[in-house]
PQR file of N, CA, C, O and H, with PARSE charges and radii, in Angstrom:
ATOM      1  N   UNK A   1     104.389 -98.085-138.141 -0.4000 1.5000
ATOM      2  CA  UNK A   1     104.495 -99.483-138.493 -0.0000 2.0000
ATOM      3  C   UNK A   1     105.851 -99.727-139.160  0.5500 1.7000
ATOM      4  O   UNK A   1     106.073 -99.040-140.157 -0.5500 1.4000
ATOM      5  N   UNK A   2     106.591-100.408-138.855 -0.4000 1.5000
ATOM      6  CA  UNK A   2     107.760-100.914-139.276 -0.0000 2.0000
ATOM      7  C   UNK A   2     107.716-102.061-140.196  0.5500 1.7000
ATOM      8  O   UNK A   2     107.339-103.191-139.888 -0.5500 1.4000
ATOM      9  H   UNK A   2     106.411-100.966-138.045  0.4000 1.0000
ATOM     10  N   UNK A   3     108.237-101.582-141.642 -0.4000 1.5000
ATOM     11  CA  UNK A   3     108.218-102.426-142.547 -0.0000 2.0000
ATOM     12  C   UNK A   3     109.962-102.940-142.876  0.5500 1.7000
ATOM     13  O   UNK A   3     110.918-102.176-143.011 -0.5500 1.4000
ATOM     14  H   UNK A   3     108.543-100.664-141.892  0.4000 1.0000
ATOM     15  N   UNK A   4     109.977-104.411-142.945 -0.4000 1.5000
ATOM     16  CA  UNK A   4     111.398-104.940-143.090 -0.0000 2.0000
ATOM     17  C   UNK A   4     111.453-105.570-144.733  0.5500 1.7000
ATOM     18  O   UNK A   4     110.588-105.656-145.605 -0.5500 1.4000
ATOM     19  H   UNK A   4     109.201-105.032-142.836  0.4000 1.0000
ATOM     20  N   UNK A   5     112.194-105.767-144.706 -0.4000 1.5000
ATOM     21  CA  UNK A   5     112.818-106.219-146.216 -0.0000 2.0000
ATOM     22  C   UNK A   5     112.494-108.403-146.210  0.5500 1.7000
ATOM     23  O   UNK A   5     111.969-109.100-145.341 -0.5500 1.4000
ATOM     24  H   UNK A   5     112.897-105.697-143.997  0.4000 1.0000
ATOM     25  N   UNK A   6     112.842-108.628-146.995 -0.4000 1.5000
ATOM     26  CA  UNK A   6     112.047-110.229-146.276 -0.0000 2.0000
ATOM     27  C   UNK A   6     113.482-110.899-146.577  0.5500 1.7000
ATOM     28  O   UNK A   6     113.540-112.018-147.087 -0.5500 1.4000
ATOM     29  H   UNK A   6     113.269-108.062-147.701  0.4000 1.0000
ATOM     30  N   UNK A   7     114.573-110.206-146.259 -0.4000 1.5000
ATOM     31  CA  UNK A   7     115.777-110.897-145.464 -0.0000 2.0000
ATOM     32  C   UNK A   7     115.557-111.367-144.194  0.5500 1.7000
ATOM     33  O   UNK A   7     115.319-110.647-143.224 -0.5500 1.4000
ATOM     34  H   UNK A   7     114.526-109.296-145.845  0.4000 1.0000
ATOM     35  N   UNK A   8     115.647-112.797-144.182 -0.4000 1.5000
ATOM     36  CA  UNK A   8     115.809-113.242-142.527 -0.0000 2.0000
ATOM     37  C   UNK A   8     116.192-112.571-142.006  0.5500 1.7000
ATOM     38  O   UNK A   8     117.076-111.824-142.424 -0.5500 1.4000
ATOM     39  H   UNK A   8     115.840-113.382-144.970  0.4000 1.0000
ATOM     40  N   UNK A   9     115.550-112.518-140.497 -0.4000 1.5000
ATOM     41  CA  UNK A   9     116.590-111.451-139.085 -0.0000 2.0000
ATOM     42  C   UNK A   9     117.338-112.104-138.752  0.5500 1.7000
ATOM     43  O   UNK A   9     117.136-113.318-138.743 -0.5500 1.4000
ATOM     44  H   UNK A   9     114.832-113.126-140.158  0.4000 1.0000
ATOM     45  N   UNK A  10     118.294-111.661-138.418 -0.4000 1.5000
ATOM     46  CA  UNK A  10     119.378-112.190-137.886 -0.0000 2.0000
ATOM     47  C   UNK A  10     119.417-112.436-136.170  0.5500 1.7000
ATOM     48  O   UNK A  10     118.899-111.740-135.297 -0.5500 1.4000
ATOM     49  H   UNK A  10     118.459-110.675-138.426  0.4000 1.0000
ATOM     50  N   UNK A  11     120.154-113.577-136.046 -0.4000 1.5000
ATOM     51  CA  UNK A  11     120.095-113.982-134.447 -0.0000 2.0000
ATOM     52  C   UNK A  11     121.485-113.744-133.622  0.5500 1.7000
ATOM     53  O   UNK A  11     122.537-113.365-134.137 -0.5500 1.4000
ATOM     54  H   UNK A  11     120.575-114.143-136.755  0.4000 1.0000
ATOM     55  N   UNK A  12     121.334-113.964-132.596 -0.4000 1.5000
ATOM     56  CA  UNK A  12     122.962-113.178-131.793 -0.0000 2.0000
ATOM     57  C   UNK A  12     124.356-113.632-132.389  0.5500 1.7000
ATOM     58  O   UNK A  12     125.337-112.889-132.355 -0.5500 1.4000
ATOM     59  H   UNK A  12     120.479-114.272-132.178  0.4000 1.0000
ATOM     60  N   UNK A  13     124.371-114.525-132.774 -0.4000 1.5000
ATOM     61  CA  UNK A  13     125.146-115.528-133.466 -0.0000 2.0000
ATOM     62  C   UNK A  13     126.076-114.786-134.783  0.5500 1.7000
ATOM     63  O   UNK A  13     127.245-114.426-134.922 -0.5500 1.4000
ATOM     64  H   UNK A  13     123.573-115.129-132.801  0.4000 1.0000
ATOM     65  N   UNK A  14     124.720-114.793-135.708 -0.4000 1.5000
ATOM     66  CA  UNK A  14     124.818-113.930-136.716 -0.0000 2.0000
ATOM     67  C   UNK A  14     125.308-112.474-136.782  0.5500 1.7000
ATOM     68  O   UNK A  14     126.163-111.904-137.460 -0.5500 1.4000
ATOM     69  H   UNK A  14     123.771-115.085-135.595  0.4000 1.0000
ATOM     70  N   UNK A  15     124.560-112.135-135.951 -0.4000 1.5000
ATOM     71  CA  UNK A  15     125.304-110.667-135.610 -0.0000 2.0000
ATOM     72  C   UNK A  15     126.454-110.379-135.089  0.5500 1.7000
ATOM     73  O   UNK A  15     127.087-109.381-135.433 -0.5500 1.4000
ATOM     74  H   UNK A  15     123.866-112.598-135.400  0.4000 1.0000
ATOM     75  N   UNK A  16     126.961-111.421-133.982 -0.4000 1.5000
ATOM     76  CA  UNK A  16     128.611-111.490-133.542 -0.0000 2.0000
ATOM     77  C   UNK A  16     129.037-111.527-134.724  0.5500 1.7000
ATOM     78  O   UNK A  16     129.522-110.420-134.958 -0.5500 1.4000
ATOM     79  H   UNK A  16     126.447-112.232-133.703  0.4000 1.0000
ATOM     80  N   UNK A  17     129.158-112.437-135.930 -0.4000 1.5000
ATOM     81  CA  UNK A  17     129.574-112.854-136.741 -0.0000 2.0000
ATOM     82  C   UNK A  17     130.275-111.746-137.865  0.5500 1.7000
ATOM     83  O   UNK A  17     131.388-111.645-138.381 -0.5500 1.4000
ATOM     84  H   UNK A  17     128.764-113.336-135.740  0.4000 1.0000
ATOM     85  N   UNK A  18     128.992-110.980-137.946 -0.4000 1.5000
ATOM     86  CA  UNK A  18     128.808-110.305-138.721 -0.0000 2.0000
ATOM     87  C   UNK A  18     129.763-108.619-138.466  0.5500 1.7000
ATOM     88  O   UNK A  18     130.254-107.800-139.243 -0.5500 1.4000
ATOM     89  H   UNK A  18     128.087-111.062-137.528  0.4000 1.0000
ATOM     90  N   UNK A  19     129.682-108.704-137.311 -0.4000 1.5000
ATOM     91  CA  UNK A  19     130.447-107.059-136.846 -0.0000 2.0000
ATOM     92  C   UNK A  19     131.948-107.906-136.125  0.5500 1.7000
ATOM     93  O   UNK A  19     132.768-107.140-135.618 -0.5500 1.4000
ATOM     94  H   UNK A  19     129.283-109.369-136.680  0.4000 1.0000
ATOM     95  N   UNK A  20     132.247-109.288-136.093 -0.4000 1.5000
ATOM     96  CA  UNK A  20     133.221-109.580-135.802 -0.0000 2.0000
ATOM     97  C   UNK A  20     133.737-109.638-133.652  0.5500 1.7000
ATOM     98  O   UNK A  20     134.817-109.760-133.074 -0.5500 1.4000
ATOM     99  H   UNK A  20     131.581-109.910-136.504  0.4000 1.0000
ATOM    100  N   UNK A  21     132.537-109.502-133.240 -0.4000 1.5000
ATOM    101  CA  UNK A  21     132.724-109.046-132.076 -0.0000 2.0000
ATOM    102  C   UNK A  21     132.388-110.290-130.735  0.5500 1.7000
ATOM    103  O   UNK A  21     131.791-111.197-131.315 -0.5500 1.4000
ATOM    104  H   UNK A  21     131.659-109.403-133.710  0.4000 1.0000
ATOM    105  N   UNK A  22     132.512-110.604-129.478 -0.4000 1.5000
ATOM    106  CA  UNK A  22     132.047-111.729-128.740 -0.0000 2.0000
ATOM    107  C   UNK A  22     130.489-111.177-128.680  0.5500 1.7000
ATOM    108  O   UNK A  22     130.014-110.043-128.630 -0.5500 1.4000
ATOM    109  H   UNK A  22     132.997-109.868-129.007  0.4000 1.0000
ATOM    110  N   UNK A  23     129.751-112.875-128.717 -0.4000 1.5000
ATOM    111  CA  UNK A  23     128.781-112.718-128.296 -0.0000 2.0000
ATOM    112  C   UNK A  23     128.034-111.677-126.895  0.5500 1.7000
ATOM    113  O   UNK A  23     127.075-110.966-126.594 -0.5500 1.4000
ATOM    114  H   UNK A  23     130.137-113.797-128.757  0.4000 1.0000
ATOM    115  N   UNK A  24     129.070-112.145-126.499 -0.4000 1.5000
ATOM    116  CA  UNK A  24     128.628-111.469-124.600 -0.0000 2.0000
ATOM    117  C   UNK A  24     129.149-110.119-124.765  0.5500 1.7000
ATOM    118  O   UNK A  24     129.157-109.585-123.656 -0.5500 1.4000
ATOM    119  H   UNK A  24     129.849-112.723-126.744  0.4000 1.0000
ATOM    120  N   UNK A  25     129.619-109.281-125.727 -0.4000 1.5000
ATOM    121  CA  UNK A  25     129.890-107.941-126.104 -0.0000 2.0000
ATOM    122  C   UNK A  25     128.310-107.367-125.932  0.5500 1.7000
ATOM    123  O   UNK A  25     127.727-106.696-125.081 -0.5500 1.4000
ATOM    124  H   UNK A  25     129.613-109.714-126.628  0.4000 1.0000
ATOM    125  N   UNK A  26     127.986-107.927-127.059 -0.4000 1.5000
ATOM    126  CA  UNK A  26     126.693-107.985-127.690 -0.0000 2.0000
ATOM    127  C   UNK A  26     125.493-107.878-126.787  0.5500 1.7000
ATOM    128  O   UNK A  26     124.656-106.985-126.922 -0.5500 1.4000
ATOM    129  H   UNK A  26     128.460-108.473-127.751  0.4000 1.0000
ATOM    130  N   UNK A  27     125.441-108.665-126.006 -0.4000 1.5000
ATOM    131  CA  UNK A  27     124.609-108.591-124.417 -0.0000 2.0000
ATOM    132  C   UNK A  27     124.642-107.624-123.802  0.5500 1.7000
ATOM    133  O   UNK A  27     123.673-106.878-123.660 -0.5500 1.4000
ATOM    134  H   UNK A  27     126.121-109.390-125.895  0.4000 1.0000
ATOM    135  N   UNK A  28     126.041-107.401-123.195 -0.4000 1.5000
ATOM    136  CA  UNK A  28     126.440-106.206-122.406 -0.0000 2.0000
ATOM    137  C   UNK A  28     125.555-104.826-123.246  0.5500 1.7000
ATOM    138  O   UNK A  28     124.648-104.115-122.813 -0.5500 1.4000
ATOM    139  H   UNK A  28     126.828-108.007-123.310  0.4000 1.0000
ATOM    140  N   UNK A  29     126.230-104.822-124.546 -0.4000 1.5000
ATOM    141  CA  UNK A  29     125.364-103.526-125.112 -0.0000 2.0000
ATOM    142  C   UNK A  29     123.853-103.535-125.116  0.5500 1.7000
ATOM    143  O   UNK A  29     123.362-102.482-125.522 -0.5500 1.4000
ATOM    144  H   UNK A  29     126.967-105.399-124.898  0.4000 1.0000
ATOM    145  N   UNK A  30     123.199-104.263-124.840 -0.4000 1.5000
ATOM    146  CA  UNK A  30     122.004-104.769-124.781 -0.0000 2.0000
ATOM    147  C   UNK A  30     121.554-104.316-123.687  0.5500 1.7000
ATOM    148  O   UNK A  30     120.605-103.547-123.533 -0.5500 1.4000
ATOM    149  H   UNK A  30     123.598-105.118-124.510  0.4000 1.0000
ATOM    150  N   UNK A  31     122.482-104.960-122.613 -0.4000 1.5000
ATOM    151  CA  UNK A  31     121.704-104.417-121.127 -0.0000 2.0000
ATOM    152  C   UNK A  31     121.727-102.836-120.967  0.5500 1.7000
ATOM    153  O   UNK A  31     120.701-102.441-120.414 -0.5500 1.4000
ATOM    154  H   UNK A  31     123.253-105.584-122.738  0.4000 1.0000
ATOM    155  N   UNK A  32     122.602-101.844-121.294 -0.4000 1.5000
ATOM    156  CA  UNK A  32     123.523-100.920-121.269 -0.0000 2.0000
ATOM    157  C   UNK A  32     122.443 -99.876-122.300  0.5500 1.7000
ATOM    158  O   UNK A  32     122.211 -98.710-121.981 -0.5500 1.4000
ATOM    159  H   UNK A  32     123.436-102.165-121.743  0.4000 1.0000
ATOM    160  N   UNK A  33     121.847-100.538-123.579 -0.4000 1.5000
ATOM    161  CA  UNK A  33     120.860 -99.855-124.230 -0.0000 2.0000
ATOM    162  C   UNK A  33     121.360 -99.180-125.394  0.5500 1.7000
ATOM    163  O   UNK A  33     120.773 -98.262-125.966 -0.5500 1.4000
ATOM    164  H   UNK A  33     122.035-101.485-123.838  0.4000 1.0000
ATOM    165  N   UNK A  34     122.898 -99.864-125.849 -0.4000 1.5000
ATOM    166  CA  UNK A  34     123.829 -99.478-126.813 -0.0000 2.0000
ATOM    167  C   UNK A  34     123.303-100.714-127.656  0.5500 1.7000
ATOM    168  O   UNK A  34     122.742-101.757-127.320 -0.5500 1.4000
ATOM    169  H   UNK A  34     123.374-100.610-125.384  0.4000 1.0000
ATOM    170  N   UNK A  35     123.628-100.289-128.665 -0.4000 1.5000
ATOM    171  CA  UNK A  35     124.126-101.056-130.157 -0.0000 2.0000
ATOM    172  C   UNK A  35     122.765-101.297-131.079  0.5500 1.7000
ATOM    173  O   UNK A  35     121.672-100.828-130.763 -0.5500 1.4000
ATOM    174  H   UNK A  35     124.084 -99.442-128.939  0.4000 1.0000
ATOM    175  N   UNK A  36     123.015-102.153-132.345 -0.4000 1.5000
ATOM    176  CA  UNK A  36     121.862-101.947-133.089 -0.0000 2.0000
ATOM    177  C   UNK A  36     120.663-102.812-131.994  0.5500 1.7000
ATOM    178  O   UNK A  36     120.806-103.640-131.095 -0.5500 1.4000
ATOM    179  H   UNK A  36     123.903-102.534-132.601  0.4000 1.0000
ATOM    180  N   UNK A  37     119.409-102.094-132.640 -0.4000 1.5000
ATOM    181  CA  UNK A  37     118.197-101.853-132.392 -0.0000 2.0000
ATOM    182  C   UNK A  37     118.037-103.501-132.312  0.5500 1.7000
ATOM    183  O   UNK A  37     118.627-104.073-133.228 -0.5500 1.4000
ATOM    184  H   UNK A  37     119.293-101.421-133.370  0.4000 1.0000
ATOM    185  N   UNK A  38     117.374-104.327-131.421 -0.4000 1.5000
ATOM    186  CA  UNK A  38     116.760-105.496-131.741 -0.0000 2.0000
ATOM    187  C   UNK A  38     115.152-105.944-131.153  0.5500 1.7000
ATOM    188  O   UNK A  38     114.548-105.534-130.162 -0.5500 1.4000
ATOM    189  H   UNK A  38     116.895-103.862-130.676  0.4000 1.0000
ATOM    190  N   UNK A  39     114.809-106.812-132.056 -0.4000 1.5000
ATOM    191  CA  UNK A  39     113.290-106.999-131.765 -0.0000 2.0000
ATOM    192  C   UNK A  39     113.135-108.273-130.774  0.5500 1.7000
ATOM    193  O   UNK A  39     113.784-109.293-131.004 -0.5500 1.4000
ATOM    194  H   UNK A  39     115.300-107.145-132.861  0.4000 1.0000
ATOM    195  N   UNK A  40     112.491-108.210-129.964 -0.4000 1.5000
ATOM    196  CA  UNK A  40     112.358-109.162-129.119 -0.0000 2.0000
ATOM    197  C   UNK A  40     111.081-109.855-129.488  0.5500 1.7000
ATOM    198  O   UNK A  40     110.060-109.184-129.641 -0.5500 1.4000
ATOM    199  H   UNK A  40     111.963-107.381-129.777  0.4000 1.0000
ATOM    200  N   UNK A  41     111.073-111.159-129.640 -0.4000 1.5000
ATOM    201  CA  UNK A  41     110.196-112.457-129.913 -0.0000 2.0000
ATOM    202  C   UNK A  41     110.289-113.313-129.145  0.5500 1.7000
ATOM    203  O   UNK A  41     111.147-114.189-129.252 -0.5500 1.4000
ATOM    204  H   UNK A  41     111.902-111.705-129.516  0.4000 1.0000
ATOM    205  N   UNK A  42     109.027-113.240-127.746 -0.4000 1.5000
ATOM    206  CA  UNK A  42     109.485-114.117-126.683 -0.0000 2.0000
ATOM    207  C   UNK A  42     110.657-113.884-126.015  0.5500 1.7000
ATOM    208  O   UNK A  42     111.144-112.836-125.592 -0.5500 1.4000
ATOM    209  H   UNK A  42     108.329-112.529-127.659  0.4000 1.0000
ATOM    210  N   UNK A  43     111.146-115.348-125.975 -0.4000 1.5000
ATOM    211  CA  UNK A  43     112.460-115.415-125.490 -0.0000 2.0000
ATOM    212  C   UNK A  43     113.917-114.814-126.388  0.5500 1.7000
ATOM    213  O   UNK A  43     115.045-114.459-126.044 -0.5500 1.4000
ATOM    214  H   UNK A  43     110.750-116.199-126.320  0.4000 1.0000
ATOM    215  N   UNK A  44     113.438-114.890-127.246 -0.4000 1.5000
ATOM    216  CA  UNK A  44     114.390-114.874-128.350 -0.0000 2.0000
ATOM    217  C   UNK A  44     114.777-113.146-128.892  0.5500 1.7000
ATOM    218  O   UNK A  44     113.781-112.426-128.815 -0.5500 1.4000
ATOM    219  H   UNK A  44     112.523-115.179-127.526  0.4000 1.0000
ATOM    220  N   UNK A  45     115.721-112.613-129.274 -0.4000 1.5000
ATOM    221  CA  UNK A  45     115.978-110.901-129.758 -0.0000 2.0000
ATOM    222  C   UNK A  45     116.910-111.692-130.939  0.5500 1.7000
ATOM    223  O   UNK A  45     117.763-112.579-130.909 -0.5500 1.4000
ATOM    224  H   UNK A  45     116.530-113.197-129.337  0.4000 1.0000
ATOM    225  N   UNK A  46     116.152-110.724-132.186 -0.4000 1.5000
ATOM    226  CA  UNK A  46     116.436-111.199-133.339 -0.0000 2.0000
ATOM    227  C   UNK A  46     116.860-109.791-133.882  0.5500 1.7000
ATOM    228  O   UNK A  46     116.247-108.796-133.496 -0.5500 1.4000
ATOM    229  H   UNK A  46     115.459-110.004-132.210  0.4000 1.0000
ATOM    230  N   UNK A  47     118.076-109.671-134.921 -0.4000 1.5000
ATOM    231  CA  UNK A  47     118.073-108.371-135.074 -0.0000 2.0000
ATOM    232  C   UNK A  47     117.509-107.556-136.801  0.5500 1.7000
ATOM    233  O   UNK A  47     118.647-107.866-137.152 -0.5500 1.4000
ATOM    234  H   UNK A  47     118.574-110.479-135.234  0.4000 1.0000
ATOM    235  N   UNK A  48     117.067-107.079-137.690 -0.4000 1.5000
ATOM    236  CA  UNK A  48     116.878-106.778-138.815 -0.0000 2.0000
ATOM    237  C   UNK A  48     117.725-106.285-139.493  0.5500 1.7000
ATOM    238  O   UNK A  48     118.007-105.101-139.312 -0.5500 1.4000
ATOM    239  H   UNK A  48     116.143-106.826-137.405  0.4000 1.0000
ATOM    240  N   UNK A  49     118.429-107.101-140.547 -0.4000 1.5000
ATOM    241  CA  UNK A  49     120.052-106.631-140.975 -0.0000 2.0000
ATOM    242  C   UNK A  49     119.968-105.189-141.656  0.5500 1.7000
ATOM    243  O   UNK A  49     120.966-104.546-141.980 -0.5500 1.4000
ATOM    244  H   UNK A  49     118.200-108.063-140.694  0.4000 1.0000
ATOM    245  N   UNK A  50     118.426-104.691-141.860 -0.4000 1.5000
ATOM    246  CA  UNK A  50     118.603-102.822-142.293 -0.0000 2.0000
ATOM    247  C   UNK A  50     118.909-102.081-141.035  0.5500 1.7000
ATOM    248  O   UNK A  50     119.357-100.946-141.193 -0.5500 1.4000
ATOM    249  H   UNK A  50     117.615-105.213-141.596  0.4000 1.0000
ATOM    250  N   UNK A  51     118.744-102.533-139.759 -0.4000 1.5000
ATOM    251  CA  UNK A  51     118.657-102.294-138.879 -0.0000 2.0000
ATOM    252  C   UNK A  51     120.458-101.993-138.086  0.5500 1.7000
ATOM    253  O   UNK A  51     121.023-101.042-137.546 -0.5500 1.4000
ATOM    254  H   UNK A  51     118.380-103.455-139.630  0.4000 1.0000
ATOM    255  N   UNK A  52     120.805-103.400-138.431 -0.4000 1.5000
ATOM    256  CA  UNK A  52     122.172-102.918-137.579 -0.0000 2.0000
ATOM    257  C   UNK A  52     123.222-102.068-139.189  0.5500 1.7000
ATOM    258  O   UNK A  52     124.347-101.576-139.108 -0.5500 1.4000
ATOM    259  H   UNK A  52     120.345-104.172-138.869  0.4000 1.0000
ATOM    260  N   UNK A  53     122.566-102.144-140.144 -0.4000 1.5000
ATOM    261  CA  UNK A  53     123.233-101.501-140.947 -0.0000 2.0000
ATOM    262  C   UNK A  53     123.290 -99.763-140.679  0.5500 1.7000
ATOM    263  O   UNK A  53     124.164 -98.901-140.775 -0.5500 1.4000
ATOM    264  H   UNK A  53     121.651-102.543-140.210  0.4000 1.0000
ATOM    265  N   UNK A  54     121.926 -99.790-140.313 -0.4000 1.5000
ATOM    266  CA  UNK A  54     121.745 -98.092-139.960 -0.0000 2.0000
ATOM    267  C   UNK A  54     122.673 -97.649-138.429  0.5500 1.7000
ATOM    268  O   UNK A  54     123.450 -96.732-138.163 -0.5500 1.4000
ATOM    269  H   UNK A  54     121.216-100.490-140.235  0.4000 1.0000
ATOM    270  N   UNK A  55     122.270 -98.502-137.859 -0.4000 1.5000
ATOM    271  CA  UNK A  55     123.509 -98.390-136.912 -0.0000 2.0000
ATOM    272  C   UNK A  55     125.188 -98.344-137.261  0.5500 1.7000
ATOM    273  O   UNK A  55     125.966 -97.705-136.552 -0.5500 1.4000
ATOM    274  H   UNK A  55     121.638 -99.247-138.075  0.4000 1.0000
ATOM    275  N   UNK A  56     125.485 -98.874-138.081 -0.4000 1.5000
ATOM    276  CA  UNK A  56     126.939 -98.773-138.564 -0.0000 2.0000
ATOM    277  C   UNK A  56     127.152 -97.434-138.805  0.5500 1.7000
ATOM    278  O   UNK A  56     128.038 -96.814-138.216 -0.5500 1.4000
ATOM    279  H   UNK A  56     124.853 -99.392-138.657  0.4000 1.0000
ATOM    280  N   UNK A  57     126.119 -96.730-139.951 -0.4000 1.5000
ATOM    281  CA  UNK A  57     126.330 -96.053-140.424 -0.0000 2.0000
ATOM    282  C   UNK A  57     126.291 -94.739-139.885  0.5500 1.7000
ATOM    283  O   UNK A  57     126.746 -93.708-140.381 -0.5500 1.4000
ATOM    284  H   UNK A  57     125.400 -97.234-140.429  0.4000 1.0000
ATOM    285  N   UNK A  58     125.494 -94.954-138.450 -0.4000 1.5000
ATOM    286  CA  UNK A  58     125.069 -93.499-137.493 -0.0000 2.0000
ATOM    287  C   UNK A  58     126.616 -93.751-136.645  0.5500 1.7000
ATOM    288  O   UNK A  58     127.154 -92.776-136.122 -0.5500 1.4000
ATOM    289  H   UNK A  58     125.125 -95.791-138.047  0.4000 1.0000
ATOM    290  N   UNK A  59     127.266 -95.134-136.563 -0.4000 1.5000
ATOM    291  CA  UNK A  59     128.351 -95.239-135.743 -0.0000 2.0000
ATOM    292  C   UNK A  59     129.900 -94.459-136.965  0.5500 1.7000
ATOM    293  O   UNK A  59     130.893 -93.816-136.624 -0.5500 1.4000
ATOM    294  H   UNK A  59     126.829 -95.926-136.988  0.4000 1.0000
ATOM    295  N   UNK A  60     129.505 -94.852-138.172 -0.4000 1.5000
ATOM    296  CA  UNK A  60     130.861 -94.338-138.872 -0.0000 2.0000
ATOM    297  C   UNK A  60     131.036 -92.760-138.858  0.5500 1.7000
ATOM    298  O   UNK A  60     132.046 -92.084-138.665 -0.5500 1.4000
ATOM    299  H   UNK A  60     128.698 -95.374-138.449  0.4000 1.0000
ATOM    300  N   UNK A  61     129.455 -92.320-139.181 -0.4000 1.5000
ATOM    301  CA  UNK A  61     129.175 -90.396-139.094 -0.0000 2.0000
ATOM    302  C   UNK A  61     129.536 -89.830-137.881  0.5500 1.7000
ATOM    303  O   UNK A  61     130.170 -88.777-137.950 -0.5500 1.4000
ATOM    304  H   UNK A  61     128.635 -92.870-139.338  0.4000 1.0000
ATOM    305  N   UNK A  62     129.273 -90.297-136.750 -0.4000 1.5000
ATOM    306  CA  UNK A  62     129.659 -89.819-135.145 -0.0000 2.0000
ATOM    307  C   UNK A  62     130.874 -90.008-135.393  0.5500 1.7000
ATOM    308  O   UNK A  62     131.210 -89.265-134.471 -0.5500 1.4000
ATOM    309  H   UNK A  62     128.758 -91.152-136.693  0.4000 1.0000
ATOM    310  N   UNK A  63     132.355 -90.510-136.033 -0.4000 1.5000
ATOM    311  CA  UNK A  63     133.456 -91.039-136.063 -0.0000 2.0000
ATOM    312  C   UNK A  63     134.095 -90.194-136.568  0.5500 1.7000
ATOM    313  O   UNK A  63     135.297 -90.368-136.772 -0.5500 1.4000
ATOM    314  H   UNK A  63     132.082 -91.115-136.781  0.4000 1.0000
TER
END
């Protein structure tokens, strides 16, 4: 069971924003099965900001 922090998730928007990158980056890694982890709701993939944080941090250690 996955427990989150009760920080809003963040939406594609937010997350471009946030790592500085194009939206449609963001996609591509998506289709491809790269980048942080996101939860899908419906239509919508929302991401959990502990979530792409742990990703940074598995991306800075591989570095």
């Amino acid at each position: 069971m996955l427990l989150y922090s009760k920080e809003r998730l963040w939406t594609i928007d937010d997350l471009a924003q946030y790592l500085g990158i194009p939206k449609n980056t963001l996609y591509a890694w998506r289709a491809q099965g790269y980048g942080p982890k996101g939860i899908r709701m419906g239509k919508y993939v929302r991401y959990a900001a502990e979530d792409v944080r742990a990703w940074l941090a598995q991306m800075k250690a591989a570095s």
